[in-house]
PyMOL Python script that loads the backbone (N, CA, C, O; Angstrom):
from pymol import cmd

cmd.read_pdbstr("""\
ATOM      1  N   UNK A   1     119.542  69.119  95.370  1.00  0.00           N
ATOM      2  CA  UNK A   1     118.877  69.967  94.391  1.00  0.00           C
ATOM      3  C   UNK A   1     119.673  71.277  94.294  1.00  0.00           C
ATOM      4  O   UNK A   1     120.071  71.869  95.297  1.00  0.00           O
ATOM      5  N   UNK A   2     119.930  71.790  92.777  1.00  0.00           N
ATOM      6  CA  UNK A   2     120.829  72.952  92.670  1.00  0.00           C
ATOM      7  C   UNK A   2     119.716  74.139  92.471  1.00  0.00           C
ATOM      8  O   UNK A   2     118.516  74.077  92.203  1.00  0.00           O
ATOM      9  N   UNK A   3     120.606  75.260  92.713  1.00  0.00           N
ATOM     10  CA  UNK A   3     119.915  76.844  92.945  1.00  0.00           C
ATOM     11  C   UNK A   3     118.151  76.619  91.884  1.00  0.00           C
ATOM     12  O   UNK A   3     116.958  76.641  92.188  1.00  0.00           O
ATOM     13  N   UNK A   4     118.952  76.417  90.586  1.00  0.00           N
ATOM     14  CA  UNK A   4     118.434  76.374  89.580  1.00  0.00           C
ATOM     15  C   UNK A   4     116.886  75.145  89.798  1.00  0.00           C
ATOM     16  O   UNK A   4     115.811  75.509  90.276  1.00  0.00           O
ATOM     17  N   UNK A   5     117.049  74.383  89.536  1.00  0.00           N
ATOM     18  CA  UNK A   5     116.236  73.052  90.557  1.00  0.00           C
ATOM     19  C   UNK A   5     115.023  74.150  91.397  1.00  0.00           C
ATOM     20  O   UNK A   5     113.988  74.492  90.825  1.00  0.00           O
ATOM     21  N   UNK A   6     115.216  74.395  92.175  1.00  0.00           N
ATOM     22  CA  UNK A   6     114.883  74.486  93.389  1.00  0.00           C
ATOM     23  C   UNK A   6     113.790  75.786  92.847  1.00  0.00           C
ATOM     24  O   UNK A   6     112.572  75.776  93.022  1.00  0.00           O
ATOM     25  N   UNK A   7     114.587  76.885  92.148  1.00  0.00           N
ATOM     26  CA  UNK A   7     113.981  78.363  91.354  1.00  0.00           C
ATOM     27  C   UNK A   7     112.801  77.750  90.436  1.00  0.00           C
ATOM     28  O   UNK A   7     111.875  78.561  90.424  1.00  0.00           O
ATOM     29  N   UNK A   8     112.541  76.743  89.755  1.00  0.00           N
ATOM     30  CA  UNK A   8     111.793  76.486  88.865  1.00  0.00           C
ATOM     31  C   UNK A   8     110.470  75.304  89.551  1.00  0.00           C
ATOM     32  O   UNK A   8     109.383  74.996  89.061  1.00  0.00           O
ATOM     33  N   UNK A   9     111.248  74.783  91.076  1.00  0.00           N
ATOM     34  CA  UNK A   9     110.180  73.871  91.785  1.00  0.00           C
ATOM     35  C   UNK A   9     108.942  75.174  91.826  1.00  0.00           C
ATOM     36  O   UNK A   9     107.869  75.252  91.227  1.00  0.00           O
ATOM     37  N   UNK A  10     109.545  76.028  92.706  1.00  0.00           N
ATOM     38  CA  UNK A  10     109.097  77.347  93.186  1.00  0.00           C
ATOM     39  C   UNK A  10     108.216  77.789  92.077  1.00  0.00           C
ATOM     40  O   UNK A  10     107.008  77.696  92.300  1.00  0.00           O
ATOM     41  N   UNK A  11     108.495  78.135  91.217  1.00  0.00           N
ATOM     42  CA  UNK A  11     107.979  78.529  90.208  1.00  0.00           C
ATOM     43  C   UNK A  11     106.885  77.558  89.726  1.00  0.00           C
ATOM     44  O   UNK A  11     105.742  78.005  89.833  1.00  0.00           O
ATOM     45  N   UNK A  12     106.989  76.506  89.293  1.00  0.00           N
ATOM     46  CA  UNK A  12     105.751  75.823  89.176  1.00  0.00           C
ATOM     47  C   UNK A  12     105.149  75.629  90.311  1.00  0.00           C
ATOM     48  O   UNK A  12     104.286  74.784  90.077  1.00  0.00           O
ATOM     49  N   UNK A  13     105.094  76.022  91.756  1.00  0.00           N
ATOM     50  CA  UNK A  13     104.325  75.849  92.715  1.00  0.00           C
ATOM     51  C   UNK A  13     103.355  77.250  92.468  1.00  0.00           C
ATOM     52  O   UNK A  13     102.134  77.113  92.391  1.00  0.00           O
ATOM     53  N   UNK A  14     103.974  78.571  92.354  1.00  0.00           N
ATOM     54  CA  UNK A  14     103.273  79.546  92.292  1.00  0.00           C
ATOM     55  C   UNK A  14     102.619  79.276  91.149  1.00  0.00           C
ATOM     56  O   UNK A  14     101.393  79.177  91.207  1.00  0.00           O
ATOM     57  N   UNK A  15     103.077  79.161  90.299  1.00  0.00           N
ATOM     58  CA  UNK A  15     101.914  79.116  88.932  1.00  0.00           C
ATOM     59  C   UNK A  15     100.498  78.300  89.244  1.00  0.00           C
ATOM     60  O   UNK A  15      99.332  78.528  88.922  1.00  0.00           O
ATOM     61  N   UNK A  16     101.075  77.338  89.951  1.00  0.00           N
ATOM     62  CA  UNK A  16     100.286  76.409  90.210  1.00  0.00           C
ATOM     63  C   UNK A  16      99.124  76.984  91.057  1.00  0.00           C
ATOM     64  O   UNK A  16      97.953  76.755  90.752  1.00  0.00           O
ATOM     65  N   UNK A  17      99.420  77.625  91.969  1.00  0.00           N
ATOM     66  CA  UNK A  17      98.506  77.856  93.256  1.00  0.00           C
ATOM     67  C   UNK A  17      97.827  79.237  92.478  1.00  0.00           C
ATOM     68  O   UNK A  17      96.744  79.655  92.888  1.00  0.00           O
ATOM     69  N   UNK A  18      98.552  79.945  91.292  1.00  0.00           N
ATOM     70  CA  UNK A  18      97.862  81.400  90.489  1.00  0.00           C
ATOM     71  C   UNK A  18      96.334  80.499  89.882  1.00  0.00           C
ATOM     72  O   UNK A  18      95.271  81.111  89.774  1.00  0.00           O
ATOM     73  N   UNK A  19      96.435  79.247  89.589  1.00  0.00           N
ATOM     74  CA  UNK A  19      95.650  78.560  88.218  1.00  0.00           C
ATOM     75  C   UNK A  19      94.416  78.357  89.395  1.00  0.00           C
ATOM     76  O   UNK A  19      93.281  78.617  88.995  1.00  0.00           O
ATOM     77  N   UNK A  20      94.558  77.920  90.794  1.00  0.00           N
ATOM     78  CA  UNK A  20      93.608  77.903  91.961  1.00  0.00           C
ATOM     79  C   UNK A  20      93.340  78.256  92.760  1.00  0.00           C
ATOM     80  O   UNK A  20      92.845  77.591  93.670  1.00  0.00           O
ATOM     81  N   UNK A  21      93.572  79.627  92.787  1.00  0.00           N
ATOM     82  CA  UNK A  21      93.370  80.654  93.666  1.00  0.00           C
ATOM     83  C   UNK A  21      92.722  81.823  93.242  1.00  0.00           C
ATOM     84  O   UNK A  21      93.075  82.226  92.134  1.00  0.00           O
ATOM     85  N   UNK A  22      91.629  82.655  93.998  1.00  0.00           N
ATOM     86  CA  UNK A  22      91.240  83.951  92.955  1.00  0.00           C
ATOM     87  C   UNK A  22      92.309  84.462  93.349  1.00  0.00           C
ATOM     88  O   UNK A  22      92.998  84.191  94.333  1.00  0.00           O
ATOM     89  N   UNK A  23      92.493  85.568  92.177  1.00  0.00           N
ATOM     90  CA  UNK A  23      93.601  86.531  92.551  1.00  0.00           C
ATOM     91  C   UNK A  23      92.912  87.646  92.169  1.00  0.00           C
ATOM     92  O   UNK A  23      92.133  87.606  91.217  1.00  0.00           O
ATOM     93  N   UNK A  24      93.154  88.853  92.943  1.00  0.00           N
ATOM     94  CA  UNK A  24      92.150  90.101  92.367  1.00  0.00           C
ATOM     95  C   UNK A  24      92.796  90.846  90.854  1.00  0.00           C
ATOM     96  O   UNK A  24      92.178  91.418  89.956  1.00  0.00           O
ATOM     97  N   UNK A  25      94.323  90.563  91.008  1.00  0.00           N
ATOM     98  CA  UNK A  25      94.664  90.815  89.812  1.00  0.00           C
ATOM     99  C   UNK A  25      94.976  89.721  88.824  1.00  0.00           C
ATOM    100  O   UNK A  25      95.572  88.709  89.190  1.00  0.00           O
ATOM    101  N   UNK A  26      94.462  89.961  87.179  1.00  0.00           N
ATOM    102  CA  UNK A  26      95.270  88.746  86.430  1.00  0.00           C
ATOM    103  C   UNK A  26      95.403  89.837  85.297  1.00  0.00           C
ATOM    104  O   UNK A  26      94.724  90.850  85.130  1.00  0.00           O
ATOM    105  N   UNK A  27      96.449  89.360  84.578  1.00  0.00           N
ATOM    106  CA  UNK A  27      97.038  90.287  83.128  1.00  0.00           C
ATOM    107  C   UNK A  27      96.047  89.807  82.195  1.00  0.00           C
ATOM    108  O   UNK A  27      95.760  90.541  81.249  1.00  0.00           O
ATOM    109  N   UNK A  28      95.365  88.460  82.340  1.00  0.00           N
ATOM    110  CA  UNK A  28      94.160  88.784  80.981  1.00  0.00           C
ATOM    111  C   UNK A  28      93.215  87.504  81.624  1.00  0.00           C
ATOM    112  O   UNK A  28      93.591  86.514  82.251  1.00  0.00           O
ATOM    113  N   UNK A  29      91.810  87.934  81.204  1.00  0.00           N
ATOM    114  CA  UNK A  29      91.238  87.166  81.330  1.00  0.00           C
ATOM    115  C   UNK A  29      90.976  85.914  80.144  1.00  0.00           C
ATOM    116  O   UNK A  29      91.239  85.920  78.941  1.00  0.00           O
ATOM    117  N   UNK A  30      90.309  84.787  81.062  1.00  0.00           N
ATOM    118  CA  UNK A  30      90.417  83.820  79.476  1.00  0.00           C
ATOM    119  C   UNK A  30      89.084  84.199  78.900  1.00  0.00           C
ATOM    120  O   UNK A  30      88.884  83.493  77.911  1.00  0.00           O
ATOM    121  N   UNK A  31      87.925  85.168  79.156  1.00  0.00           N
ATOM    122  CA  UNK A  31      87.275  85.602  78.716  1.00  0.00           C
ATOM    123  C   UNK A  31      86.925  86.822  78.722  1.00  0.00           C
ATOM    124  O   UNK A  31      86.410  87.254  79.754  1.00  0.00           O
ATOM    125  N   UNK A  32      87.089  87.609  77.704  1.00  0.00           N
ATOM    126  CA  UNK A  32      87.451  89.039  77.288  1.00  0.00           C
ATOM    127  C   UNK A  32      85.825  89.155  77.852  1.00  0.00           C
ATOM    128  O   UNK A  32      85.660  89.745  78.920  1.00  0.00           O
ATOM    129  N   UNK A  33      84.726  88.638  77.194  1.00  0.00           N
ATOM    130  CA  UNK A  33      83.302  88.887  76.775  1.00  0.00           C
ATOM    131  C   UNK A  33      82.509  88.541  78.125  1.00  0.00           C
ATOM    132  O   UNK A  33      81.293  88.722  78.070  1.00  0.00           O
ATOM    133  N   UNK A  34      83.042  88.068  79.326  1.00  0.00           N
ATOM    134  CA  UNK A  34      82.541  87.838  80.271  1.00  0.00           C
ATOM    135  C   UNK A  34      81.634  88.679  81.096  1.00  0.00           C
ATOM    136  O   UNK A  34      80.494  88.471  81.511  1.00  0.00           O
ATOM    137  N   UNK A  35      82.690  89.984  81.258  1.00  0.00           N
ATOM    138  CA  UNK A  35      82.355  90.940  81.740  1.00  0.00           C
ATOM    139  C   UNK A  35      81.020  92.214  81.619  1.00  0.00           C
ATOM    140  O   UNK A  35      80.338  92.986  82.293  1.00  0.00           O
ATOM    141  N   UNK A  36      81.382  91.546  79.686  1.00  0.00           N
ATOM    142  CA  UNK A  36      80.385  92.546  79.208  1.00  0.00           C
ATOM    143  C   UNK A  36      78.512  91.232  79.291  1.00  0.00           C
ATOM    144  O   UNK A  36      77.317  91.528  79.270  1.00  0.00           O
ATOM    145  N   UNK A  37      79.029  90.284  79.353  1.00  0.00           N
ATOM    146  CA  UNK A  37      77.818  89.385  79.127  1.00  0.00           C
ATOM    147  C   UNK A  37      77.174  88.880  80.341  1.00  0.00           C
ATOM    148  O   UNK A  37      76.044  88.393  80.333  1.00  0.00           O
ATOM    149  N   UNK A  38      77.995  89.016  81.513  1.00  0.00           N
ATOM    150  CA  UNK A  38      77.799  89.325  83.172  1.00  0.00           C
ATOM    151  C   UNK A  38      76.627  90.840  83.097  1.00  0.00           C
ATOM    152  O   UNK A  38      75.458  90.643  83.431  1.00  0.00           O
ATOM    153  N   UNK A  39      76.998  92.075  82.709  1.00  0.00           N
ATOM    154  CA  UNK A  39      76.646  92.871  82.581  1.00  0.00           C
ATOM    155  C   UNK A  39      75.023  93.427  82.502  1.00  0.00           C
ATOM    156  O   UNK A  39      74.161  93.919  83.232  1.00  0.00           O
ATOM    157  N   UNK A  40      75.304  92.849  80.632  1.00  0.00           N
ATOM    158  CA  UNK A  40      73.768  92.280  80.008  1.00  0.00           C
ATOM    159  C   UNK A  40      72.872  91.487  80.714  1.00  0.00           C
ATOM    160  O   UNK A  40      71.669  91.751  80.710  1.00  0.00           O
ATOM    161  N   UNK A  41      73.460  90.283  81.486  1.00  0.00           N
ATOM    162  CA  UNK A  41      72.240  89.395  81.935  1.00  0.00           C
ATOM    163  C   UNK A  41      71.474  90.455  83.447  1.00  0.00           C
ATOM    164  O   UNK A  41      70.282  90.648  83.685  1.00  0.00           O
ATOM    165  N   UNK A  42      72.488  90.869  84.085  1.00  0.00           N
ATOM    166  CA  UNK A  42      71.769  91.343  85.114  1.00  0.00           C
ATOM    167  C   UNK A  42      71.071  93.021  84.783  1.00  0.00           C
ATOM    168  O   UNK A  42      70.186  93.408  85.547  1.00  0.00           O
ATOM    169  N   UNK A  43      71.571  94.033  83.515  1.00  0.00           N
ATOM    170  CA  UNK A  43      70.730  94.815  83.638  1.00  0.00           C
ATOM    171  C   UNK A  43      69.726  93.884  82.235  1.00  0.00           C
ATOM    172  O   UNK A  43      69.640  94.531  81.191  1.00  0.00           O
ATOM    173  N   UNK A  44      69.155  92.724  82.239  1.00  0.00           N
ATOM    174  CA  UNK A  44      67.952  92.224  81.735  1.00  0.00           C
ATOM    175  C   UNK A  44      67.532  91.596  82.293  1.00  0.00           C
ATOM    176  O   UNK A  44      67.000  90.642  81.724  1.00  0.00           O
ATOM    177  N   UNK A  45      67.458  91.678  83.958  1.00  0.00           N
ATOM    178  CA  UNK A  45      67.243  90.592  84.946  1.00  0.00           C
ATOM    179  C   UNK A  45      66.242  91.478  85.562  1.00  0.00           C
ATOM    180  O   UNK A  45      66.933  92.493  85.481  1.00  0.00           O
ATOM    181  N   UNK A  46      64.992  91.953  86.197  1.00  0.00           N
ATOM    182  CA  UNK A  46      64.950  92.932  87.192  1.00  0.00           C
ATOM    183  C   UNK A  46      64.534  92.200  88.058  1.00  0.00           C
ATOM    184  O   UNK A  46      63.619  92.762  88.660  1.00  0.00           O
ATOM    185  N   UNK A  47      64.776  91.059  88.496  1.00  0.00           N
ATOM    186  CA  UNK A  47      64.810  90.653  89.539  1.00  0.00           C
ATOM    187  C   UNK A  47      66.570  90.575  90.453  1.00  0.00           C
ATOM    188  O   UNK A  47      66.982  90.422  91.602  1.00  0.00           O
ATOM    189  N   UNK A  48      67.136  90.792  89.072  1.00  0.00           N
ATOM    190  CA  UNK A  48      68.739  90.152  89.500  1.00  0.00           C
ATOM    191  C   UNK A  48      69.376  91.843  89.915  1.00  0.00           C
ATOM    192  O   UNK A  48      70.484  91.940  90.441  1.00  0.00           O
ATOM    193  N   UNK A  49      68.599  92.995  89.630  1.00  0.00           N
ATOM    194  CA  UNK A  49      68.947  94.293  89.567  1.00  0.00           C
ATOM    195  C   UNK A  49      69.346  95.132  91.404  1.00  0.00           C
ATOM    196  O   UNK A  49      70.384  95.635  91.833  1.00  0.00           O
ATOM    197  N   UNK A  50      68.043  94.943  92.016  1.00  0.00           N
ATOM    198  CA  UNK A  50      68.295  94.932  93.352  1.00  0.00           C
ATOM    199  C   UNK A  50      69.362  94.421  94.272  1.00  0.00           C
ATOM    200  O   UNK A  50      70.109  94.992  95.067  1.00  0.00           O
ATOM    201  N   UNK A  51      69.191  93.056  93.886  1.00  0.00           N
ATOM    202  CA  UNK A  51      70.206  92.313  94.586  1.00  0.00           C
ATOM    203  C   UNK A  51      71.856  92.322  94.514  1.00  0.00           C
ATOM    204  O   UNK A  51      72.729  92.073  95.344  1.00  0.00           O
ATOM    205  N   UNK A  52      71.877  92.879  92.613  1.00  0.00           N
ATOM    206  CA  UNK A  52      73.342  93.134  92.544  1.00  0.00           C
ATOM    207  C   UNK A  52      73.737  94.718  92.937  1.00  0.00           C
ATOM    208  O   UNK A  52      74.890  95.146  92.880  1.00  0.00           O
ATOM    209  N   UNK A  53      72.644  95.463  93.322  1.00  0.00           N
ATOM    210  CA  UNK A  53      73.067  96.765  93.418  1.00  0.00           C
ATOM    211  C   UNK A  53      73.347  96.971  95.006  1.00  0.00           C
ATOM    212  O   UNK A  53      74.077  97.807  95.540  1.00  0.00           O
ATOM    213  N   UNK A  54      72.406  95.779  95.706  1.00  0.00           N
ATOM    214  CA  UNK A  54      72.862  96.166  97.280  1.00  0.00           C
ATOM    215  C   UNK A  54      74.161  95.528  97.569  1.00  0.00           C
ATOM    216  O   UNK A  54      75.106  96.151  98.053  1.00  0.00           O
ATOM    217  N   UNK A  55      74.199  93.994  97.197  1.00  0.00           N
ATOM    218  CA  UNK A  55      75.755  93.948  96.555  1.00  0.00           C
ATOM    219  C   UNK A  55      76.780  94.485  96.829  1.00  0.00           C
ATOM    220  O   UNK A  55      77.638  94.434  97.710  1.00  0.00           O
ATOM    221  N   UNK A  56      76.484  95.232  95.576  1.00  0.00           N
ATOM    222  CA  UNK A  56      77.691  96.476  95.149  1.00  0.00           C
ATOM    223  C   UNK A  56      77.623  97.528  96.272  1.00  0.00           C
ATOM    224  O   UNK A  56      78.587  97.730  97.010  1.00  0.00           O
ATOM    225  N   UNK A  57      76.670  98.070  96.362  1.00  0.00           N
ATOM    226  CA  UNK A  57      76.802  98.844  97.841  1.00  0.00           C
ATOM    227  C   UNK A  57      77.816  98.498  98.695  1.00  0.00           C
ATOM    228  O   UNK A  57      78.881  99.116  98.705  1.00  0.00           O
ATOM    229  N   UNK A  58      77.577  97.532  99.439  1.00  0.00           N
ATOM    230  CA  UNK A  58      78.342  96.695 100.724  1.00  0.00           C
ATOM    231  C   UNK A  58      79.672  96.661 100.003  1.00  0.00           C
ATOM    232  O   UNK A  58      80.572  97.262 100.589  1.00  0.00           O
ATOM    233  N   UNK A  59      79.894  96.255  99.195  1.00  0.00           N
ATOM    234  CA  UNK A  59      81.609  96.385  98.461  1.00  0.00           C
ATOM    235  C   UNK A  59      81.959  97.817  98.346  1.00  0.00           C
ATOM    236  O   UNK A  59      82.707  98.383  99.142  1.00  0.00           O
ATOM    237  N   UNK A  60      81.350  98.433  97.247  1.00  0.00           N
ATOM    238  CA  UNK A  60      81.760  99.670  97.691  1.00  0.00           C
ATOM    239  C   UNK A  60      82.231 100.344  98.825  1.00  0.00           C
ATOM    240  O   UNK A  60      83.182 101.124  98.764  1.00  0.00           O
ATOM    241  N   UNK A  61      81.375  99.988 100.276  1.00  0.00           N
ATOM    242  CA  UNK A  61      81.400 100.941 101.583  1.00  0.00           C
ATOM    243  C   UNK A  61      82.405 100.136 102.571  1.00  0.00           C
ATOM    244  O   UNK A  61      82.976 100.559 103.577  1.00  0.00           O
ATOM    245  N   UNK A  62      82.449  98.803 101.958  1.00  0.00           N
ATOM    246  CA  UNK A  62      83.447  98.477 102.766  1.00  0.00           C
ATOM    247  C   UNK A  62      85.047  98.538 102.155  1.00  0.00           C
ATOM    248  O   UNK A  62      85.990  98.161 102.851  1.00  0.00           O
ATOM    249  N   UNK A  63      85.188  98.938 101.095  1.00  0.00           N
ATOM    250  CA  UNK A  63      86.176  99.289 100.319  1.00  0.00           C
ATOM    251  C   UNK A  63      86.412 100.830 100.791  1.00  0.00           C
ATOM    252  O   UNK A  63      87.525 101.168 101.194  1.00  0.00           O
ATOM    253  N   UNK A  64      85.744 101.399 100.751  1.00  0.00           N
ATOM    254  CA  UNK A  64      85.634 103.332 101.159  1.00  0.00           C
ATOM    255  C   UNK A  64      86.257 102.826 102.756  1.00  0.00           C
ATOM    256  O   UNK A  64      87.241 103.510 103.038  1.00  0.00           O
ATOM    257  N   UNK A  65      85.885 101.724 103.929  1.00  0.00           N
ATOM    258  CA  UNK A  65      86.067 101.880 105.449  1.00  0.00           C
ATOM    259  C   UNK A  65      87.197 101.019 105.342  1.00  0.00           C
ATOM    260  O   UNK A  65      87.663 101.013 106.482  1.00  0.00           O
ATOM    261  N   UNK A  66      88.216  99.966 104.304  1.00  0.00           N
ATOM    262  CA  UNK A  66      89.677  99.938 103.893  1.00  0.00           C
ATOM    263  C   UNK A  66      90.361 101.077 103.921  1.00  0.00           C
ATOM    264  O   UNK A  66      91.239 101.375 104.732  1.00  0.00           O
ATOM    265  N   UNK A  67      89.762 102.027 102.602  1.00  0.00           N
ATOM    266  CA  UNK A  67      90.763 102.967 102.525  1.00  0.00           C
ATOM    267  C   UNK A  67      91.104 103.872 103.391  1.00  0.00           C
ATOM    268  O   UNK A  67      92.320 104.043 103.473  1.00  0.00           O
ATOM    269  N   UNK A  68      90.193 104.762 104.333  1.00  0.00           N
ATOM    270  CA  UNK A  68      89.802 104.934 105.546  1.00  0.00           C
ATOM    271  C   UNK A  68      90.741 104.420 106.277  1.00  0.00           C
ATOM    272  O   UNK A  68      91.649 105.203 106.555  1.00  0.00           O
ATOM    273  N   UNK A  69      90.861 102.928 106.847  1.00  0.00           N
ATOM    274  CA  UNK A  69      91.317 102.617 107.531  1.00  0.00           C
ATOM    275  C   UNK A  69      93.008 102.468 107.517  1.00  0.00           C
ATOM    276  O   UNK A  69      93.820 102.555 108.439  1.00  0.00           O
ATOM    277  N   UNK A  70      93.181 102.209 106.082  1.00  0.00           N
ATOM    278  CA  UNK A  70      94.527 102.459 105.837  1.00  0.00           C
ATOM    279  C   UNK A  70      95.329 103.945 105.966  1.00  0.00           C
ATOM    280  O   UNK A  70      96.430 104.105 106.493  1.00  0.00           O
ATOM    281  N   UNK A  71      94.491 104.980 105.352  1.00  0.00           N
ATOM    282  CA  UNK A  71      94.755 106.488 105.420  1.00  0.00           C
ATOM    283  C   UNK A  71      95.380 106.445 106.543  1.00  0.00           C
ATOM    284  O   UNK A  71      96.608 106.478 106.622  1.00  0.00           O
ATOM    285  N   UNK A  72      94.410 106.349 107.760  1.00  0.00           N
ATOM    286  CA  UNK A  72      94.451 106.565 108.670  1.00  0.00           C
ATOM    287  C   UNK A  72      95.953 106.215 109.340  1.00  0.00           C
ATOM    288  O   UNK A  72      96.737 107.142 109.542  1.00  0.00           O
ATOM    289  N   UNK A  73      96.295 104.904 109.657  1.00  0.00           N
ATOM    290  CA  UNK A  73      97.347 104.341 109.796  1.00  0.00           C
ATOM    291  C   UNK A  73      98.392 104.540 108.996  1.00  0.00           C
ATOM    292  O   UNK A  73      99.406 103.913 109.304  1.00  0.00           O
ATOM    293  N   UNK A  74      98.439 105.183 108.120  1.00  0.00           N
ATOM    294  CA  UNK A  74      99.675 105.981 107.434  1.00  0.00           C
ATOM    295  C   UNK A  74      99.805 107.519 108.063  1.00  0.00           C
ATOM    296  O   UNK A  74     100.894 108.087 107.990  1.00  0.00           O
ATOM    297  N   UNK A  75      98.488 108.277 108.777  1.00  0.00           N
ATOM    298  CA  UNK A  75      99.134 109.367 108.990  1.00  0.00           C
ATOM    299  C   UNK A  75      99.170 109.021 110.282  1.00  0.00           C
ATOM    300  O   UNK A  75      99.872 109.923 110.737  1.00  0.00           O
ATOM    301  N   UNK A  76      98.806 108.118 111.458  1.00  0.00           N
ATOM    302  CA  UNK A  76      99.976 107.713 112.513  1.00  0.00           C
ATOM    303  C   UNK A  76     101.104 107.497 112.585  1.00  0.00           C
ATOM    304  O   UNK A  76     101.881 107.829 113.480  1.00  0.00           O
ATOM    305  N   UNK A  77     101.294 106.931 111.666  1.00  0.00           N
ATOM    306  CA  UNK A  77     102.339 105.941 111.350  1.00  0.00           C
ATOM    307  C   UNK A  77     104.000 107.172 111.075  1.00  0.00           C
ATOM    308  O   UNK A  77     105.207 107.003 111.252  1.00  0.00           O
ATOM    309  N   UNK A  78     103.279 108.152 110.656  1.00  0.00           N
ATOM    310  CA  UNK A  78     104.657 109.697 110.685  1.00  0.00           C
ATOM    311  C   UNK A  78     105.177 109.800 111.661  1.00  0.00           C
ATOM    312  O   UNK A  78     106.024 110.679 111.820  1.00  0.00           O
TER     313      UNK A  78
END
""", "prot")
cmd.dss("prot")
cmd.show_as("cartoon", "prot")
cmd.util.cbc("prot")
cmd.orient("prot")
């Protein structure tokens, strides 16, 4: 198998594993309207309201004790 061969196996392996894997980043979603219709159902839910807000809490605070934790280890790390 030449350079070339081998660059494009690669390449359809990553694509491949992008199509089944979450990834936190993607350049577009296949649904623009998701987000906003995710949105709507739960602030017309008030049962679904609590649950997504404690949720979000716990993401939030454990995102805040990441950054935290990274800070941190960058100003050792001098």
């Amino acid at each position: 198998m030449n350079h070339e061969e081998s660059r494009a196996t690669e390449k359809k392996k990553i694509l491949a594993r992008e199509q089944n894997e979450p990834l936190f980043i993607r350049t577009e979603q296949k649904n623009p309207m998701a987000l906003i219709n995710t949105h709507n159902l739960i602030a017309n839910d008030p049962q679904l309201v609590p649950r997504y807000l404690a949720a979000q809490e716990k993401a939030i605070s454990h995102s805040e004790d990441i950054f935290r934790l990274l800070r941190d280890d960058n100003i050792h790390a001098c």
